[in-house]
VMD Tcl script that draws the C-alpha trace (Angstrom):
set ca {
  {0.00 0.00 0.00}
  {2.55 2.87 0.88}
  {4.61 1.70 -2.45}
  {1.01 2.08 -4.20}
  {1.33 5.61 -2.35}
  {4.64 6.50 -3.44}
  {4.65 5.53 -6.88}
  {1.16 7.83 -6.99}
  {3.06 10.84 -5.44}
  {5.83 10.26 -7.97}
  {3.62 10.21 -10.28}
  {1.26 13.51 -9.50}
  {4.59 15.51 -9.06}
  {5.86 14.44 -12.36}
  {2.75 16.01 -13.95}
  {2.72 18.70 -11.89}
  {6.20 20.02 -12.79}
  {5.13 18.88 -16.76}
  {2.28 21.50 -16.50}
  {4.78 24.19 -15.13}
  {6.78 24.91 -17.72}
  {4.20 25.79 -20.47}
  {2.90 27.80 -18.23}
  {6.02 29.49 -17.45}
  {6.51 30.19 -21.35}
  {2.94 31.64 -21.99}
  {3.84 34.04 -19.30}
  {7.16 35.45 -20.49}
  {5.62 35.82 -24.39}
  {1.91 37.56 -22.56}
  {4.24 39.85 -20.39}
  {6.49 40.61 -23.65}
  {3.60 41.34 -25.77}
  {1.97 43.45 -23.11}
  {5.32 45.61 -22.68}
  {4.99 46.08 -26.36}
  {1.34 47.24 -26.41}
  {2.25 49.61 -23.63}
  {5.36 51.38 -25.26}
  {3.26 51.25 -28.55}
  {0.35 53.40 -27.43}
  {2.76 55.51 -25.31}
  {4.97 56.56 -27.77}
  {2.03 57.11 -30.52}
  {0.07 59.01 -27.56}
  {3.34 61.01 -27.24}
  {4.10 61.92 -30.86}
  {-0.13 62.52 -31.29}
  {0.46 65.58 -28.78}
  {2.47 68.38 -30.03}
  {2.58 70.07 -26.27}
  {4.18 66.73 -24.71}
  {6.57 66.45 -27.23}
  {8.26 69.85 -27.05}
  {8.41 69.84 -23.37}
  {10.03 66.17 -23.60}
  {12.31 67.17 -26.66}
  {13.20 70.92 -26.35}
  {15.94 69.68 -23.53}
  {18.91 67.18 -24.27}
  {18.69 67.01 -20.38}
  {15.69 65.53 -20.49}
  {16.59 63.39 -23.28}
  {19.67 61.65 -21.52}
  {17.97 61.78 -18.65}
  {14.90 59.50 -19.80}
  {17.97 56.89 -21.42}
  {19.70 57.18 -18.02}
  {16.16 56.18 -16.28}
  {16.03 52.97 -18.97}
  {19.31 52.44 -18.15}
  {18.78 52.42 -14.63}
  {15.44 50.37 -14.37}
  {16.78 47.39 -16.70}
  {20.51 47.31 -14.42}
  {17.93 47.60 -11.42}
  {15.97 44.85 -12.41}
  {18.12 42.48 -13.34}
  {20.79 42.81 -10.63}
  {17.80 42.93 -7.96}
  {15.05 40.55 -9.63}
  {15.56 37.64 -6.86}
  {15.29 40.62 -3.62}
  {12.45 42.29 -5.13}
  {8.53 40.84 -4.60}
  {7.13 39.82 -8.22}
  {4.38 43.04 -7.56}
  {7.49 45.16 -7.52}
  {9.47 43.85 -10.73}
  {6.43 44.00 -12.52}
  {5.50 47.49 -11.51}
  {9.58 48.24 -12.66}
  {8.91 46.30 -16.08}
  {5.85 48.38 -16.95}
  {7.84 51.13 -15.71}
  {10.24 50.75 -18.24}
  {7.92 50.17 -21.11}
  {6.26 53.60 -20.07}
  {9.20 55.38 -20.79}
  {10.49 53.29 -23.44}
  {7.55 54.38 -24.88}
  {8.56 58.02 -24.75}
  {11.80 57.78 -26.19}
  {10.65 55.97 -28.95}
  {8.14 58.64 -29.72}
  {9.87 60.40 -32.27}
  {9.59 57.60 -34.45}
  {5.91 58.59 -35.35}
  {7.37 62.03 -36.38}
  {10.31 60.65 -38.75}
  {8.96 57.48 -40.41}
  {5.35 57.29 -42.03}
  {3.10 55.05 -40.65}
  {2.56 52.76 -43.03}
  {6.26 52.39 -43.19}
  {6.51 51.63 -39.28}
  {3.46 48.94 -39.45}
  {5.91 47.04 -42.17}
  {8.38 47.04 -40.39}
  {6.56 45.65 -37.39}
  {5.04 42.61 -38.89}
  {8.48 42.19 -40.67}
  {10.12 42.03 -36.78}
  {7.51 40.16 -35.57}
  {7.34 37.39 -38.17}
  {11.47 37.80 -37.97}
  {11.34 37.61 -34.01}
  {8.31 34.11 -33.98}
  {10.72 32.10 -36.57}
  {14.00 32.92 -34.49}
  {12.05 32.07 -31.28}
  {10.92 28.92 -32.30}
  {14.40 28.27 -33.73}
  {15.80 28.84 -30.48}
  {12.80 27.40 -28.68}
  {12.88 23.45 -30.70}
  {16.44 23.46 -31.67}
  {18.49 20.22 -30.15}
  {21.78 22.42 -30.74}
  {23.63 24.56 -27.69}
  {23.33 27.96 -28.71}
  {25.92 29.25 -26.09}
  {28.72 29.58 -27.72}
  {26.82 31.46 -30.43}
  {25.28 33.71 -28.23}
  {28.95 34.58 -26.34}
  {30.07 36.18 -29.87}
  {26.90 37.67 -30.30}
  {27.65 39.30 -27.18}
  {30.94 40.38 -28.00}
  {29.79 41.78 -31.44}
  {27.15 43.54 -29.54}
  {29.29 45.56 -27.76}
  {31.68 46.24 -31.02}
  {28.14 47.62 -32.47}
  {27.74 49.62 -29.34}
  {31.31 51.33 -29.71}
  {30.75 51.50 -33.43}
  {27.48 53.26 -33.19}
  {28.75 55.63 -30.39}
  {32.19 56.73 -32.82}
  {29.71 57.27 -35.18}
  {27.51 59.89 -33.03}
  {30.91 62.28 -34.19}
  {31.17 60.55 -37.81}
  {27.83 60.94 -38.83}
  {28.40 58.93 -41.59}
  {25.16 57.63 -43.03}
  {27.01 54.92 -45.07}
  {28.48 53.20 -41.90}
  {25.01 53.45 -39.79}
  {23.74 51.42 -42.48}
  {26.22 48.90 -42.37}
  {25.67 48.96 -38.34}
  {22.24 48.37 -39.19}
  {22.44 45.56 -40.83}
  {25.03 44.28 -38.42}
  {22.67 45.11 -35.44}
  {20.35 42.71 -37.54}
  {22.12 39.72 -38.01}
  {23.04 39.96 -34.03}
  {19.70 40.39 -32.64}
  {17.88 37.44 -35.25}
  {21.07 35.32 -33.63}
  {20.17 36.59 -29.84}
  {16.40 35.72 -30.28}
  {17.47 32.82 -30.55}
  {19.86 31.93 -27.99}
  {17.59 34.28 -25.53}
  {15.11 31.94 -25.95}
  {16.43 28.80 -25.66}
  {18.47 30.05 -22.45}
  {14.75 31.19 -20.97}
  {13.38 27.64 -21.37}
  {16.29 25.86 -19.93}
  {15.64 28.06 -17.16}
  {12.03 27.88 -16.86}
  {12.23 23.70 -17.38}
  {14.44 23.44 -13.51}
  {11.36 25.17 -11.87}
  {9.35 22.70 -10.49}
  {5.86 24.33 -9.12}
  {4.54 28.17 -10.79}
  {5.90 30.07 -7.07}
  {6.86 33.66 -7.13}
  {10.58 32.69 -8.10}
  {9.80 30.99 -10.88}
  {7.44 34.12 -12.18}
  {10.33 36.25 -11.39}
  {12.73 34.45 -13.75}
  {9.80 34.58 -16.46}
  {9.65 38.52 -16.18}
  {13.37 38.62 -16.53}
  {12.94 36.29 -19.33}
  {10.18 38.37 -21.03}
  {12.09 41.33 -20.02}
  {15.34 40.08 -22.07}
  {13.04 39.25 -25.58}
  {11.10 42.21 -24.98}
  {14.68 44.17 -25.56}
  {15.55 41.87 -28.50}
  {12.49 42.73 -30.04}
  {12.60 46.29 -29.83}
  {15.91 46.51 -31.52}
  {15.61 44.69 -34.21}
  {12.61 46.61 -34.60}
  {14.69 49.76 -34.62}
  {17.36 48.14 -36.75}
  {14.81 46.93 -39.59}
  {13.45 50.45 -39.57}
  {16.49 52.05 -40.06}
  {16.88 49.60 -43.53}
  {12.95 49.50 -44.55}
  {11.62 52.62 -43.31}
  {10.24 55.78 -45.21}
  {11.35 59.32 -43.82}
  {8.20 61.67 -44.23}
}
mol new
graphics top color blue
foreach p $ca { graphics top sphere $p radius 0.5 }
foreach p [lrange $ca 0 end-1] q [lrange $ca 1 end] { graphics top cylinder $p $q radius 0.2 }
display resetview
């Protein structure tokens, strides 16, 4: 009877822990869409509004102060993610889409619309295929993503020399670049969240937590290669 028992136990954990981890994933892709959706409508309600817009953009001050105040909320996050409550890291998340949102604002102002809505489904197809790449593959993507993250921060230098340059022909070519590394990223972002994810073994707070830093982390690929692919594809008005 108690090896009845056991074997029962065994068994009601093991499909316990099998229902976690799709669970897990749905959350990290609902809490990366709804970061999108909320930096979307932000940064069209922004651009909408000429009033909002000057006050934001007549200062560089405010400017760098809004990227210092991403900066801060995604080193914040991910550094503190385990101390903070999951109420907290997901008030910080939608935070950070908020004012995403408002520095990616002046999009609406230098690309037409129907330009930006291309590009979008363009990322978002782009983004699904590399997912599921990532997401089915058999393959370690780790060492692929360690040189993505090296060329990342060679694009990161590049694009800063650049600021001086002003050379449209190289911010091209750093466009493309920025391209190929976040497709590759997507990728290996993914598959890292759902080895992660597939160790927790019940849906507690922890486990949330390391799905909102997970939906945090594609939410970022996302947006760039959104930015990238606009900077190829999209029309100026």
């Amino acid at each position: 009877m108690e090896e009845r028992d056991l074997y029962r136990m065994i068994d009601q954990h093991e499909a316990t822990v099998s229902m976690v981890f799709p669970a897990l994933m749905r959350k990290v892709f609902s809490w990366m869409t709804l970061a999108l959706v909320i930096t979307g409508l932000t940064a069209y309600g922004v651009a909408s509004n000429e009033s909002i817009m000057f006050s934001l953009y007549s200062s560089q001050w405010v400017i760098f102060g809004l990227i210092a105040l991403e900066l801060g909320l995604v080193i914040y996050l991910s550094a503190r993610i385990q101390k903070l409550s999951l109420t907290t890291a997901t008030v910080c998340f939608i935070l950070f889409s908020v004012v995403n949102g408002l520095t990616l604002a002046p999009i609406f102002i230098i690309y037409t619309g129907s330009s930006i809505a291309k590009v979008f489904f363009i990322t978002a197809g782009t983004f699904a295929a590399m997912a599921l790449i990532g997401y089915r593959t058999k393959k370690d993507l780790s060492m692929i993503g360690r040189i993505l993250i090296m060329a990342l921060i060679g694009l990161i230098i590049a694009s800063l020399v650049n600021l001086f340059l002003k050379s449209s022909g190289l911010e091209l070519i750093l466009s493309y670049v920025g391209v190929l590394i976040f497709v590759g990223l997507t990728a290996w972002d993914t598959q890292k969240i759902k080895l992660m994810l597939n160790q927790c073994e019940a849906p507690d707070e922890e486990a949330q937590k390391i799905a909102l830093l997970g939906s945090l982390t594609l939410y970022l690929d996302f947006i760039n290669l959104f930015l990238y692919l606009l900077r190829i594809f999209g029309n100026r008005e």
